[in-house]
C-alpha positions as a Markdown table, in Angstrom:
| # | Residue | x | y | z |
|---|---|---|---|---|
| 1 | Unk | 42.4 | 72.5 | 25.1 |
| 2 | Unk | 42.9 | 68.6 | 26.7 |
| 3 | Unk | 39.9 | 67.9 | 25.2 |
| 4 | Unk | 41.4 | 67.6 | 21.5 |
| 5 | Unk | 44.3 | 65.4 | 22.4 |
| 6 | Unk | 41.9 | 62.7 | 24.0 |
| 7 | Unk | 39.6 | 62.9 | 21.2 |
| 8 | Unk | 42.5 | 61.9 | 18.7 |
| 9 | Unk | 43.4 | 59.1 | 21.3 |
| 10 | Unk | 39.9 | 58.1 | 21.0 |
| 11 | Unk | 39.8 | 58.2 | 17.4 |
| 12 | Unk | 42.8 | 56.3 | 16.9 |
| 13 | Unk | 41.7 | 53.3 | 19.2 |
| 14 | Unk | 38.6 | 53.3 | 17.4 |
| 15 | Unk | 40.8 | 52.8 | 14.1 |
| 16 | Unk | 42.7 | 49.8 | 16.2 |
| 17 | Unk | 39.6 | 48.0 | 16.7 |
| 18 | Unk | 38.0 | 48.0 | 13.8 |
| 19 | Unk | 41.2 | 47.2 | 11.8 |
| 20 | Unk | 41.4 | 44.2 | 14.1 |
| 21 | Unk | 38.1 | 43.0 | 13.7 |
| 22 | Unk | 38.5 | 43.3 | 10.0 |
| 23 | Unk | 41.7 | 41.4 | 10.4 |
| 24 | Unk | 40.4 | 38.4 | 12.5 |
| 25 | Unk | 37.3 | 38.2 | 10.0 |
| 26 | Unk | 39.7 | 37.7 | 7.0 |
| 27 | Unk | 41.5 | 35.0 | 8.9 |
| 28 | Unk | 38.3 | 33.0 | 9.5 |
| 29 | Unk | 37.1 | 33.1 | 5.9 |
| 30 | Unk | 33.8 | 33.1 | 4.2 |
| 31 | Unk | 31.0 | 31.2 | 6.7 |
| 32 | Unk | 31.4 | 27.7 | 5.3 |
| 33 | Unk | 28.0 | 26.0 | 4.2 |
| 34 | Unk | 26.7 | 22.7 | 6.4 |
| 35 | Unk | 27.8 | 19.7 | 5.3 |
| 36 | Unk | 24.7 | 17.8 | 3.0 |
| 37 | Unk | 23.3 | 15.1 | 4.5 |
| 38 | Unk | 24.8 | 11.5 | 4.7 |
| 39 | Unk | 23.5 | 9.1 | 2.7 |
| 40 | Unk | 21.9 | 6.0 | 3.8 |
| 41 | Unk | 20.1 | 2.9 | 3.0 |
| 42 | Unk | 17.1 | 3.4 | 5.2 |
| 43 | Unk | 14.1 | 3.9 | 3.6 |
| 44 | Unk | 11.8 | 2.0 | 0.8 |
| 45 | Unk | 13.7 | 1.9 | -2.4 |
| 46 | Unk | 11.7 | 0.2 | -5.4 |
| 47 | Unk | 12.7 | -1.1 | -8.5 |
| 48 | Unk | 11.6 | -2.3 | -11.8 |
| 49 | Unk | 7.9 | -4.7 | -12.2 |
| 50 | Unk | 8.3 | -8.2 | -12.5 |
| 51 | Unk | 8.1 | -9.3 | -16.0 |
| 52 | Unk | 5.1 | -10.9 | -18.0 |
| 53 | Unk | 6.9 | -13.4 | -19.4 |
| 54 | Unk | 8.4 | -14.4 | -15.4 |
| 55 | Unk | 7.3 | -18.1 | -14.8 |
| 56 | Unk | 7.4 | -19.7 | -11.9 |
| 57 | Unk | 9.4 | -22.4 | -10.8 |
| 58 | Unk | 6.4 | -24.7 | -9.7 |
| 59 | Unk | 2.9 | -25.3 | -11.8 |
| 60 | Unk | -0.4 | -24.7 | -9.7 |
| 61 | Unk | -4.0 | -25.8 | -10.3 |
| 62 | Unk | -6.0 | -23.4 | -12.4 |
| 63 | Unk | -7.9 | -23.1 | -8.6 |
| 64 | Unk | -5.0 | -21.9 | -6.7 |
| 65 | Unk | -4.5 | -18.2 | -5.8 |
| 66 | Unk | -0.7 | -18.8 | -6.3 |
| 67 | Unk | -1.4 | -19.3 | -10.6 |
| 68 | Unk | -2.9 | -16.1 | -10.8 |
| 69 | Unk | -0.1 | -13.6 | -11.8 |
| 70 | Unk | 0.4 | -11.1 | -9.6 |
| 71 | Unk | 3.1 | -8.1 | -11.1 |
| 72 | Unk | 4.5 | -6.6 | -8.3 |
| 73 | Unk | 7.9 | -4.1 | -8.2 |
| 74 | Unk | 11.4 | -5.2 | -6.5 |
| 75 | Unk | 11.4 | -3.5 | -3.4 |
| 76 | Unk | 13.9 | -2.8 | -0.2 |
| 77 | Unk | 12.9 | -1.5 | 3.2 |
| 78 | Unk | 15.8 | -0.7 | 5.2 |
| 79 | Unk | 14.9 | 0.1 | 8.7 |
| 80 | Unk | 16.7 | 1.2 | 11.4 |
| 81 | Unk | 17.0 | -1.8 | 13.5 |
| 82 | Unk | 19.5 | -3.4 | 10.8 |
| 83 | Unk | 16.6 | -5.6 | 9.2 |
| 84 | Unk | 15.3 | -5.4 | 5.5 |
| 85 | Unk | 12.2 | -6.1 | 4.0 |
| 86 | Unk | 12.3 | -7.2 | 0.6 |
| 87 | Unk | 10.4 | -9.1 | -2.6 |
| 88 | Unk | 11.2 | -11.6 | -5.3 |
| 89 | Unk | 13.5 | -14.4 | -3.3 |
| 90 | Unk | 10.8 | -17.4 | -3.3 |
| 91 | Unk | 10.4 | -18.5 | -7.3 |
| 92 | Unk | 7.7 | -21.0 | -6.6 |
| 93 | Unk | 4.7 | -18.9 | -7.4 |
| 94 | Unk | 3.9 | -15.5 | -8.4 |
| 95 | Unk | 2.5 | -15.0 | -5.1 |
| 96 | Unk | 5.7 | -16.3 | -3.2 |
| 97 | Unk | 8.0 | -13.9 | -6.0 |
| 98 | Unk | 5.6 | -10.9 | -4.6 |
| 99 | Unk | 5.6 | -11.6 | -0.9 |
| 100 | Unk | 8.5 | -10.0 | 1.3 |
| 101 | Unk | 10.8 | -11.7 | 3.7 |
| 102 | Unk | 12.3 | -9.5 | 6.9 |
| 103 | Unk | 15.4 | -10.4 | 7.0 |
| 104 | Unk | 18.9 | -8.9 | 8.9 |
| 105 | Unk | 21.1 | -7.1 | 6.7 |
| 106 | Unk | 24.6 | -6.3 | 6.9 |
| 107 | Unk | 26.9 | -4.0 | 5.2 |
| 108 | Unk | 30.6 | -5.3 | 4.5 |
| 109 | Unk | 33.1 | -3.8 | 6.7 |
| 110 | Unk | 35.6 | -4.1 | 3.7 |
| 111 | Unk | 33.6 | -3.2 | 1.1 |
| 112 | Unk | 30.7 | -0.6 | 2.2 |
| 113 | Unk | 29.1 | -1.0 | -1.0 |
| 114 | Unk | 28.4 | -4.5 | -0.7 |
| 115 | Unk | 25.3 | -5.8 | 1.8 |
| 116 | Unk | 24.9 | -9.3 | 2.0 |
| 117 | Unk | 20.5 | -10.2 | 3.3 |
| 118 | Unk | 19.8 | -12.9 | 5.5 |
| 119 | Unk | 21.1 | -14.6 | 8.6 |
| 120 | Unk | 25.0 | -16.1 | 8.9 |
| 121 | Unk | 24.3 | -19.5 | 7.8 |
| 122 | Unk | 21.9 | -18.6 | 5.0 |
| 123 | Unk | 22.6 | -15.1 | 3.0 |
| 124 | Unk | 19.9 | -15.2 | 0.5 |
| 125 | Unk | 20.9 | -11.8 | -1.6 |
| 126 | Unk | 23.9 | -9.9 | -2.1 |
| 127 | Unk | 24.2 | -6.7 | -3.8 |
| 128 | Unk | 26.5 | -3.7 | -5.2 |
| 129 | Unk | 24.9 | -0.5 | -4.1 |
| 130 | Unk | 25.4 | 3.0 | -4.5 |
| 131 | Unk | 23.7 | 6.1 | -4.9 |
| 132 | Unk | 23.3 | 8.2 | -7.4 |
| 133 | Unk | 21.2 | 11.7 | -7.4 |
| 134 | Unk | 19.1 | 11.0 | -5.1 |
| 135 | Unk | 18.2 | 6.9 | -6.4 |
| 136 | Unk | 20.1 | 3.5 | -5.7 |
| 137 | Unk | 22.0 | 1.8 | -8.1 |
| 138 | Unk | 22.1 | -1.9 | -7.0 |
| 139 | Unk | 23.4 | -5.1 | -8.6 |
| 140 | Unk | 21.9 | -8.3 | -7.0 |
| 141 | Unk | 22.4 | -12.0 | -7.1 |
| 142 | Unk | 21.0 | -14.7 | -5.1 |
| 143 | Unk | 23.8 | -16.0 | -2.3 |
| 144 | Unk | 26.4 | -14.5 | -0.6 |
| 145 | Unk | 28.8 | -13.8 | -3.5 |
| 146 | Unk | 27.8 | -10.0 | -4.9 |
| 147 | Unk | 27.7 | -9.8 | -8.6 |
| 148 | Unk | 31.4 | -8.4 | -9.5 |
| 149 | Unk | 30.4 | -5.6 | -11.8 |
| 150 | Unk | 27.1 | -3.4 | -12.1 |
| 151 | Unk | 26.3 | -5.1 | -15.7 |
| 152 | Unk | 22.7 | -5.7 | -14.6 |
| 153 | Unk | 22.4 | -2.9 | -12.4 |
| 154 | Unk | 18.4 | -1.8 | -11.7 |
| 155 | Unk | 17.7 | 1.7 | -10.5 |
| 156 | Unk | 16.0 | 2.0 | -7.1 |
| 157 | Unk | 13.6 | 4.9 | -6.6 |
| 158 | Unk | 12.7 | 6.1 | -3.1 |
| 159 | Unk | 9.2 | 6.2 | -1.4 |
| 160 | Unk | 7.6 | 7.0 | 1.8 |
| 161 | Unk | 5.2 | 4.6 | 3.3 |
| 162 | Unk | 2.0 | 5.5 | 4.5 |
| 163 | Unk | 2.5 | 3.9 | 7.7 |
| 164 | Unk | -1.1 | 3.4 | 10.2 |
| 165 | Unk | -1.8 | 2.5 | 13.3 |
| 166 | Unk | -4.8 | 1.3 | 15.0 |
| 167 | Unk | -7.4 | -1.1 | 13.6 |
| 168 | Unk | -7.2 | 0.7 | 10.6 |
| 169 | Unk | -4.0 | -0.8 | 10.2 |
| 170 | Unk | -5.1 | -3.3 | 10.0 |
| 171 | Unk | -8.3 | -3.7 | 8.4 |
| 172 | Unk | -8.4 | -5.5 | 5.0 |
| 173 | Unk | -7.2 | -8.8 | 3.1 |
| 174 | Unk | -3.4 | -9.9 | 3.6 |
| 175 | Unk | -1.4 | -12.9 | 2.1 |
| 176 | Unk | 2.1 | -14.1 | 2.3 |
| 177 | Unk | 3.7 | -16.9 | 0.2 |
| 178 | Unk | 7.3 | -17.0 | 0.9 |
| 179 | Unk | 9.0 | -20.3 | 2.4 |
| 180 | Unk | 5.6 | -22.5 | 1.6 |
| 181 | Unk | 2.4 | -22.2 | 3.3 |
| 182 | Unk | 0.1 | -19.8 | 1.6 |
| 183 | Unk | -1.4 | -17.7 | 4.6 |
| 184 | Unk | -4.1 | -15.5 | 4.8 |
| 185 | Unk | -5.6 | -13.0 | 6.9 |
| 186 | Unk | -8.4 | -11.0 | 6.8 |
| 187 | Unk | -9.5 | -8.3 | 9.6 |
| 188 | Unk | -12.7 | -6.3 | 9.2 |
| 189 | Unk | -13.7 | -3.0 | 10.4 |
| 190 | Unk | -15.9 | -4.6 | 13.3 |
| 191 | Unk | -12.4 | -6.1 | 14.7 |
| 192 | Unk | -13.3 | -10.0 | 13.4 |
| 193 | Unk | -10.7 | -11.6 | 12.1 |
| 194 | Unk | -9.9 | -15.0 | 9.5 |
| 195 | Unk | -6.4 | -16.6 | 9.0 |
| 196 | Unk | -5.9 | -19.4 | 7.2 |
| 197 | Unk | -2.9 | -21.4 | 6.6 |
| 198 | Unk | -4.0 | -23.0 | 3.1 |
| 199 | Unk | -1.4 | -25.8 | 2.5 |
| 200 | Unk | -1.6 | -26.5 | 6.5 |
| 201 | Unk | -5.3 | -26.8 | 6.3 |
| 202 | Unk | -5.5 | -24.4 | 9.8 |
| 203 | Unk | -8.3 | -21.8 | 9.9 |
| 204 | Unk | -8.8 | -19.1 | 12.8 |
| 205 | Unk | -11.5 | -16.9 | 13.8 |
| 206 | Unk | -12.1 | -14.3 | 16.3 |
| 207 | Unk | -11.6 | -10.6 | 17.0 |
| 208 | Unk | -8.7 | -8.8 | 17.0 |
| 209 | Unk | -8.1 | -5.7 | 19.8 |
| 210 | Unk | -5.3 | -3.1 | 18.6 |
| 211 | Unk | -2.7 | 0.1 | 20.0 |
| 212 | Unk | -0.7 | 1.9 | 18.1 |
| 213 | Unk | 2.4 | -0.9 | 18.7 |
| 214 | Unk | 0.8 | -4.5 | 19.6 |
| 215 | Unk | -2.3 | -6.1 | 18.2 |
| 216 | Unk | -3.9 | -9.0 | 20.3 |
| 217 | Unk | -6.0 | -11.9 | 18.3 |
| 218 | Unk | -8.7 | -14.1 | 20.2 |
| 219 | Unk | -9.4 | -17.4 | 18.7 |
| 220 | Unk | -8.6 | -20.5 | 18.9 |
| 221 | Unk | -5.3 | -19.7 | 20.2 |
| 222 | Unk | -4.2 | -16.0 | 22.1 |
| 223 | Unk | -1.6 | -14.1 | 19.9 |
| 224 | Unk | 0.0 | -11.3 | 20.6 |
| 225 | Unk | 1.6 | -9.5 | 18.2 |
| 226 | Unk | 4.1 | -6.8 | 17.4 |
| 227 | Unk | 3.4 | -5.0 | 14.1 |
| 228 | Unk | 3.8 | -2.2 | 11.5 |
| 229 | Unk | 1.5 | -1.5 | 8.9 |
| 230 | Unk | 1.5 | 0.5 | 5.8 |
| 231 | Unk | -0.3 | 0.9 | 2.7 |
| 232 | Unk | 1.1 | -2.5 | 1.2 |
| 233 | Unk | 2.6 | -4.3 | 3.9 |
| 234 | Unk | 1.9 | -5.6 | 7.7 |
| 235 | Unk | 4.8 | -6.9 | 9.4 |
| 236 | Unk | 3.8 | -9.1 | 12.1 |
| 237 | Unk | 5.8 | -10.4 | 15.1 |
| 238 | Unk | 3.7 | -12.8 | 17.7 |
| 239 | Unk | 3.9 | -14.5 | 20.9 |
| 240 | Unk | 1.6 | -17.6 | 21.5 |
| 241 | Unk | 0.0 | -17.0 | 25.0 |
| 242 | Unk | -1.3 | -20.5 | 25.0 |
| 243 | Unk | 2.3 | -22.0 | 24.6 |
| 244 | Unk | 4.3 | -19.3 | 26.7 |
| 245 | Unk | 2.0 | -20.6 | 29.7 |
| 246 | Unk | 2.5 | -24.3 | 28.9 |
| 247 | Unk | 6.3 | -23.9 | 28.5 |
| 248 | Unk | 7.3 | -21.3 | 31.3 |
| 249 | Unk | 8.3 | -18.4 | 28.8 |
| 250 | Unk | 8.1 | -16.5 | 25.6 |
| 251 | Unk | 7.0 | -18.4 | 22.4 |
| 252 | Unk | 7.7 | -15.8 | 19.8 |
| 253 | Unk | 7.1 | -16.6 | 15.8 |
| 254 | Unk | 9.1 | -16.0 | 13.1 |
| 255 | Unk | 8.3 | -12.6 | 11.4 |
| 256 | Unk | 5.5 | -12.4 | 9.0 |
| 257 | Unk | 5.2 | -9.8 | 6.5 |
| 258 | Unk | 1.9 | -9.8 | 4.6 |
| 259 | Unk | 1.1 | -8.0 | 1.3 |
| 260 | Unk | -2.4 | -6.0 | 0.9 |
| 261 | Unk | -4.6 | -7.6 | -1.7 |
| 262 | Unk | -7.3 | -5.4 | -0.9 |
């Protein structure tokens, strides 16, 4: 007969506990979903084609590679280390419009959606951005003062880059334009290698030995170089082995960033 009594007790505690439970899981709510993902600025955004009717702000000899028009897109390349990549600063040519400078950003503490391109004493581009479904909306101007309104806002798409590695980064026929000398440099798939500076009248031959991070060329002079190449670009950051050992130390270059012509 003690049985029944302890199997109401048990019944009733059972009651408790689940009313509790049911209790506590009201308090809490429905699970709430994860927060989306911030938005950033990293990445390759690209804009609108330069326009057939652009002209460029110097004439060139019917001879000279920088004449030939060359329509490329507006394009940005945020990357993590608080530098940019981008087109259409140096008016001189159509080559110059299409190459890219790398360049330090920086975002403005007082206005996030203002970023100001280039170094303290020099900002070369300022722009408006925000984004909108998934693209950019920028407003640009040459200088450090931001355009005040988006009237001539463009519409930034994003891309991936086909980044590579290896020789096979950087294998083919490169050019850059911006801030005077045209350069070139070709790199075939037997590791020779051409550069050419074709204002400076400076030519380079040799063969090139890569890794996955550094590239070393062995000519005339002994580079070697930092890099990352894509598709379209190879960004290229040296040191001059023949100076460093005359001077005592490191003789870095300016960044280069060359654009694939084939």
């Amino acid at each position: 007969m003690k049985a029944e009594p302890l199997l109401r007790t048990l019944r009733r505690l059972r009651a408790f506990s689940l009313g509790a439970l049911a209790v506590a899981l009201a308090a809490c709510g429905n699970p709430k979903p994860p927060p989306p993902p911030q938005e950033t600025l990293l990445g390759w955004w690209v804009g609108p084609m330069l326009a057939t009717t652009w002209v460029s702000r110097k004439p060139w000899g019917a001879d000279d590679p920088r004449s030939v028009p060359t329509y490329c897109s507006l394009e940005f390349e945020f990357l993590e280390d608080g530098t940019v990549e981008t087109n259409w600063l140096d008016e001189d040519s159509w080559t110059s419009m299409c190459s890219y400078a790398h360049l330090p950003y920086k975002i403005d503490p007082a206005n996030p959606a203002v970023i100001r391109i280039g170094f303290p004493s020099k900002i070369v581009r300022s722009c408006r951005m925000r984004h909108l479904q998934g693209q950019l909306v920028a407003a640009c101007a040459n200088g450090a003062t931001p355009p005040a309104d988006e009237t001539n806002r463009i519409l930034l798409h994003p891309r991936e880059p086909e980044t590579r590695v290896g020789l096979d980064g950087l294998v083919g026929s490169w050019q850059s334009a911006i801030g005077g000398d045209l350069r070139t440099l070709t790199v075939r798939s037997d590791a020779r290698f051409l550069a050419k500076g074709v204002d400076a009248g400076t030519s380079d031959n040799g063969w090139v030995s890569a890794t996955d991070r550094t590239f070393e060329l062995h000519g005339a002079r002994n580079l070697e170089c930092a890099y990352r190449a894509t598709s379209r670009k190879l960004t290229i950051h040296c040191r001059d082995e023949d100076a460093a050992q005359g001077s005592g130390g490191a003789a870095r270059q300016p960044f280069v960033v060359y654009t694939r012509t084939r």
